[in-house]
C-alpha positions, 0 to 999 in steps of 0.5 A: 479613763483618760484622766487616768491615763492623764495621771500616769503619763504625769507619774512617768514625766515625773519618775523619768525627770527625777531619775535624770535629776535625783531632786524628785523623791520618785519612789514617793509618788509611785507609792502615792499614786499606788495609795490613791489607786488602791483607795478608789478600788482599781486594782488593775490600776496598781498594776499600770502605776507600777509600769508608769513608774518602771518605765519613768525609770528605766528611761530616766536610767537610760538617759543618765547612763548615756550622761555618765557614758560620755563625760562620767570619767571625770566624774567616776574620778572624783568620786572618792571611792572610786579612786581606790583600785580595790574598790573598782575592782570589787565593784566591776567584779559585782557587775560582771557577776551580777548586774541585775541585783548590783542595779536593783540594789543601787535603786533602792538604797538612797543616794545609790543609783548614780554612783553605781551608773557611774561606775558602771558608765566608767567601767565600760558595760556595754549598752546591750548589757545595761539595757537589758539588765536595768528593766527588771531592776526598775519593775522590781523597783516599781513594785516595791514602792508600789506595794509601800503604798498599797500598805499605806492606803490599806491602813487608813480610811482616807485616800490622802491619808494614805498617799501622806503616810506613804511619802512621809514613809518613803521620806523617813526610810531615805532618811535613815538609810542615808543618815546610817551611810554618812555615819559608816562613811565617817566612820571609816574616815576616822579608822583609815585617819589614824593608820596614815599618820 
């Protein structure tokens, strides 16, 4: 028991630092920590994988927004997208209707989170709004992961097989999705090129 304790006070260290510093790839270990509890037949111990990894998350995410909050101005301003007035306003409009979806949304997609935190910080939502909003974001973002890697245990006999298939898993889908993001991004680089000259 206290060694599980152990690996989920490391699981939320680590999904907490990884959401202050986007480097940590903190949806792999919530699905690999998920694999590793579902192969040594623990199912509550799922579910408590799940609340170290929402609760990494959600102060991770509080602790970046405060970030944003206080100098992300300068930042929001350089990001290229949110230059364009037509652009904010379509975001702003997203958060005020919706922040729940806007934030789980911009968890799952790679390369998400801190544009949307920022322009969120810029935009001015309020703590209480974002306090609120952001937890069922993260539970549902923990679930998520963790079910990727229950998947991942439940296909190989192994523990190590799984918590493996579940990262690499993890890593190709980020992959892609950022690999798909940067083509539509050149692509319509390349479209608005043309018009201005």
């Amino acid at each position: 028991m206290i060694a599980t304790l152990g690996a989920l006070a490391w699981l939320f260290a680590v999904v907490a630092f990884g959401a202050i510093l986007p480097i940590v790839p903190t949806g792999a270990a919530v699905s690999g920590a998920a694999a590793l509890a579902f192969h040594e037949h623990h199912p509550v111990t799922i579910v408590f994988v799940i609340a170290a990894g929402a609760a990494g998350a959600y102060v991770g995410d509080l602790v970046m927004y405060a970030m944003c909050r206080f100098g992300g101005e300068k930042l929001a301003r350089r990001l290229r997208w949110l230059r364009d007035e037509e652009h904010l306003t379509a975001v702003k409009e997203k958060l005020n209707n919706s922040q729940i979806p806007v934030l789980l949304v911009s968890r799952l997609i790679p390369g998400g989170r801190v544009p949307v935190l920022l322009a969120a910080a810029f935009l001015g939502m309020p703590w209480r709004t974002f306090v609120v909003a952001n937890a069922p974001a993260c539970a549902l973002w923990a679930g998520v992961y963790a079910a990727i890697g229950v998947a991942g245990g439940s296909i190989f006999p192994e523990p190590w097989e799984g918590v493996v298939a579940a990262v690499l898993l993890i890593l190709i889908v980020n992959q892609t999705v950022s690999w798909i993001t940067k083509r539509r991004e050149a692509r319509a680089a390349a479209t608005e090129s043309p018009s201005e000259a």
